[in-house]
C-alpha positions as CSV (number, residue, x, y, z in Angstrom):
1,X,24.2,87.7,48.0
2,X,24.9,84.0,49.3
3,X,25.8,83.1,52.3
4,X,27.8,79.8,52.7
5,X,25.4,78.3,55.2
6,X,22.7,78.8,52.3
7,X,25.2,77.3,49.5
8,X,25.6,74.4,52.3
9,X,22.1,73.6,52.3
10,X,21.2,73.5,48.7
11,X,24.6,71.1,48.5
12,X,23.0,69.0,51.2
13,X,20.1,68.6,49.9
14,X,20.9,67.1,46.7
15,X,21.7,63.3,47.2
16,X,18.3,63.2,49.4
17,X,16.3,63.7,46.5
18,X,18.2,61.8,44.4
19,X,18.4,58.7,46.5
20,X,14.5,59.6,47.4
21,X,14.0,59.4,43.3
22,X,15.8,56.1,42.5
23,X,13.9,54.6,45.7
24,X,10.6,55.9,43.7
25,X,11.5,53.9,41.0
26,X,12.1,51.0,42.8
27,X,9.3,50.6,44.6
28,X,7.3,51.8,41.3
29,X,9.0,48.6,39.7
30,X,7.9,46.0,42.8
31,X,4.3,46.9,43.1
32,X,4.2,46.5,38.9
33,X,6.4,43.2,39.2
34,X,4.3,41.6,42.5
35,X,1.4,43.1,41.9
36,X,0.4,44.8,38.6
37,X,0.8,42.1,36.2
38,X,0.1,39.1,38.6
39,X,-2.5,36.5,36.7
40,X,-3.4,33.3,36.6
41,X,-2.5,30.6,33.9
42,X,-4.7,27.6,33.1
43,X,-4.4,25.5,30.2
44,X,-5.3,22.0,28.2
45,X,-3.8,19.1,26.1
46,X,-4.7,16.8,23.7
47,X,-2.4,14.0,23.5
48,X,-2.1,11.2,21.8
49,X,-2.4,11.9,17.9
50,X,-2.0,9.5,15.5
51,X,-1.8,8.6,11.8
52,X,-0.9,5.4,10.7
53,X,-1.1,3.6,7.4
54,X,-2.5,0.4,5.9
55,X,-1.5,-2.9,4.2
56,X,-2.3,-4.6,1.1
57,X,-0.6,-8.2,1.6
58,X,-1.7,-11.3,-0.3
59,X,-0.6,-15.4,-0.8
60,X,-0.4,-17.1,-4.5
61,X,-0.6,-20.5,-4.8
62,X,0.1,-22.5,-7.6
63,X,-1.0,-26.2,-8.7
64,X,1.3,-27.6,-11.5
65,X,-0.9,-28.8,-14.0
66,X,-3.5,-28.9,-11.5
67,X,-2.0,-31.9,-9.2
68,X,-0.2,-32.0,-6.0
69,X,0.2,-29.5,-2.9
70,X,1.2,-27.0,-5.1
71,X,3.7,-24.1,-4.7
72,X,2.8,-20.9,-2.1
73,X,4.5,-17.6,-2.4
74,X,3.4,-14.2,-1.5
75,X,4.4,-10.7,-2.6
76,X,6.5,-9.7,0.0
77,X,8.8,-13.4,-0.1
78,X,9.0,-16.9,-2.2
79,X,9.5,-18.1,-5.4
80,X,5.7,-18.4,-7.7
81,X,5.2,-21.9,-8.9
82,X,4.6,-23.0,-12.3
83,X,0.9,-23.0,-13.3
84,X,1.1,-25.2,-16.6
85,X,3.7,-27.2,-18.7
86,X,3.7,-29.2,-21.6
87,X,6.1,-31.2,-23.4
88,X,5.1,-32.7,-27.1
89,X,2.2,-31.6,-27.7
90,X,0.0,-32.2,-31.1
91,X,-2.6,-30.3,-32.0
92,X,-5.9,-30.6,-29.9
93,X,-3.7,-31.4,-27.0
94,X,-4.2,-29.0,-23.9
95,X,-3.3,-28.6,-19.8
96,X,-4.5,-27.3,-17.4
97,X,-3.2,-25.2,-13.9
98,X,-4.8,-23.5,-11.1
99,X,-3.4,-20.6,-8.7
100,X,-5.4,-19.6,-6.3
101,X,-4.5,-16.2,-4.3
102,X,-5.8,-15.3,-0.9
103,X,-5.9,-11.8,0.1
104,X,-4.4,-11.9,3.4
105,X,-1.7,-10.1,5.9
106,X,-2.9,-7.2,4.7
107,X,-5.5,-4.6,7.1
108,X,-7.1,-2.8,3.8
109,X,-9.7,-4.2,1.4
110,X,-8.7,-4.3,-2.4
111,X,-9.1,-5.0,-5.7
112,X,-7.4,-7.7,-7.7
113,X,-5.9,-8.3,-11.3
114,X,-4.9,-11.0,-13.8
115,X,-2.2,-9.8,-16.5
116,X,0.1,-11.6,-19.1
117,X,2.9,-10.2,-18.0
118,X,4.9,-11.4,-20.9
119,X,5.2,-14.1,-23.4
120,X,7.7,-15.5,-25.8
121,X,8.2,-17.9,-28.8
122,X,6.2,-18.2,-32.0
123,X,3.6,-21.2,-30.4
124,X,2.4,-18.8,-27.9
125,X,-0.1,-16.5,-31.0
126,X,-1.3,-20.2,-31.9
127,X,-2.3,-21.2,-28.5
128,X,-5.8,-20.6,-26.8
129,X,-5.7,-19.8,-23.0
130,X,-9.3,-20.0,-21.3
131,X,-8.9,-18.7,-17.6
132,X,-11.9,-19.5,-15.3
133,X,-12.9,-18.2,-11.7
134,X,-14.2,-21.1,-10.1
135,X,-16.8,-19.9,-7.1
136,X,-19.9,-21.9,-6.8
137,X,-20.7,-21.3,-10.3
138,X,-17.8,-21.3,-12.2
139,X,-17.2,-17.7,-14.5
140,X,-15.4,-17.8,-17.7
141,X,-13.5,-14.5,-17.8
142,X,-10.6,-14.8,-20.9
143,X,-11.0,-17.2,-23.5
144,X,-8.8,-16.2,-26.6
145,X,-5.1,-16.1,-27.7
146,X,-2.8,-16.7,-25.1
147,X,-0.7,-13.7,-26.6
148,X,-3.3,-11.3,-26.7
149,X,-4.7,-11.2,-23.4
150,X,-4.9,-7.9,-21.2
151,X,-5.2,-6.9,-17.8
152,X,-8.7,-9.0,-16.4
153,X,-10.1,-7.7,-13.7
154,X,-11.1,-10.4,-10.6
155,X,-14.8,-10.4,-8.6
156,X,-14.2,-11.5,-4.5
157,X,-16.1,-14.4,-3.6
158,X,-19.0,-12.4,-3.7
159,X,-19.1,-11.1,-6.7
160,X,-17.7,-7.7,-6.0
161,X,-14.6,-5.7,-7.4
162,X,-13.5,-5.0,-3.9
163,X,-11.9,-8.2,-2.0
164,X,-12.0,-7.9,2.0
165,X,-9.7,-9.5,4.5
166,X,-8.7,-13.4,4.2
167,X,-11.5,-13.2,0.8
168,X,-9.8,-15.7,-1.7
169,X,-10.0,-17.1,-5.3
170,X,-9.1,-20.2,-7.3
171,X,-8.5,-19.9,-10.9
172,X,-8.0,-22.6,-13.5
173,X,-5.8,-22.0,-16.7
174,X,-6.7,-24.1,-19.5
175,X,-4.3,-23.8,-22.6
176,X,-4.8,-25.9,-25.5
177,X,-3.3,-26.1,-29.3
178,X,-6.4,-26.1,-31.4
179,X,-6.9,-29.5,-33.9
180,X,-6.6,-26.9,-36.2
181,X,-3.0,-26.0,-35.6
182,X,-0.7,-25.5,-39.0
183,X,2.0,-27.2,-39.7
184,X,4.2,-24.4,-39.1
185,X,3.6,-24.8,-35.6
186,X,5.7,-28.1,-35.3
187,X,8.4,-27.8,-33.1
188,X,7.8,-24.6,-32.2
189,X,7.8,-23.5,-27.8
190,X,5.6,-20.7,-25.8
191,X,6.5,-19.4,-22.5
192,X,4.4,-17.0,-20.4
193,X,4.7,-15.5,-17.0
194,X,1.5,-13.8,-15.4
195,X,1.4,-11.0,-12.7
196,X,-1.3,-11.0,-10.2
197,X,-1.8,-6.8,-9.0
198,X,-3.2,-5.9,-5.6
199,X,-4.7,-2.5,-4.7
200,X,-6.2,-1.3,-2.1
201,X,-9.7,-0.6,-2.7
């Protein structure tokens, strides 16, 4: 049988071990929080990547008929000049223009290209365009119909396909109506616009 005193004691002795538990715990919890998982941390950096990109920039400039100061434009502003004009010709009669373009502006070496970008009128199958690079020794590269010409591909000063910084080239159009012209070319007119291409090589 049980006394009260007895039931009095068990009743007592209740919240001591339950505040004696949850102080366990606590203290359980510090030592892991302060002590148990306490480490040092180191680490390094590298700063300062980068990535940027290029330029291909160049300068055209054109000689009227081969005379004068000429007429500078480049292919990011300006109006191209006129290489060549000709007003009653005969046959045998010809003209000639230079351009010379200058690859420059631009950080990245390249490669360079000489097309007829178009042409119009019935004179222009008749007429023969002969296009020279003139370095120290002067290089024929087109000599045929002006109407038929394709894309020609242009050497750097020293003879390379790839053109570095500031490198530069002078280049003389010759276009002539041969002595054997037919008389169905009287009268008649050709006009032609050519597009200088830039790459980077």
């Amino acid at each position: 049988m049980n006394r009260p005193e007895d039931q009095r004691k068990r009743r007592d002795r209740r919240p001591l071990g339950l505040i004696a538990l949850i102080g366990g715990t606590i203290a359980a919890a510090c030592l892991i929080g302060f002590g148990g998982l306490a480490a040092w941390t180191v680490t390094t950096q590298n700063a300062g990547n980068a990535f940027a990109a290029g330029s291909v920039h160049h300068t055209n400039l054109a000689k009227l008929n081969g005379a004068g100061v000429g007429t500078s434009c480049t292919d990011q502003a300006g109006v191209c000049g006129v290489i060549f004009t000709l007003a009653n010709a005969k046959p045998g009669s010809s003209v000639s223009g230079t351009v010379q373009i200058t690859n420059n502006a631009g950080s990245l070496p390249s490669t360079f290209s000489l097309s007829l970008s178009s042409s119009s009128g019935a004179l222009c199958a008749s007429l023969n365009a002969s296009i020279t690079d003139n370095e120290t020794t002067p290089q024929n590269f087109y000599n045929g119909s002006l109407s038929a010409m394709g894309a020609q591909s242009l050497k750097s000063s020293a003879g390379n396909v790839s053109w570095p910084a500031s490198d530069s080239g002078t280049y003389t159009f010759t276009i002539t109506l041969p002595a054997s012209s037919a008389n169905t070319d009287m009268g008649q007119s050709c006009t032609a616009a050519y597009t200088w291409t830039q790459t980077n090589s």
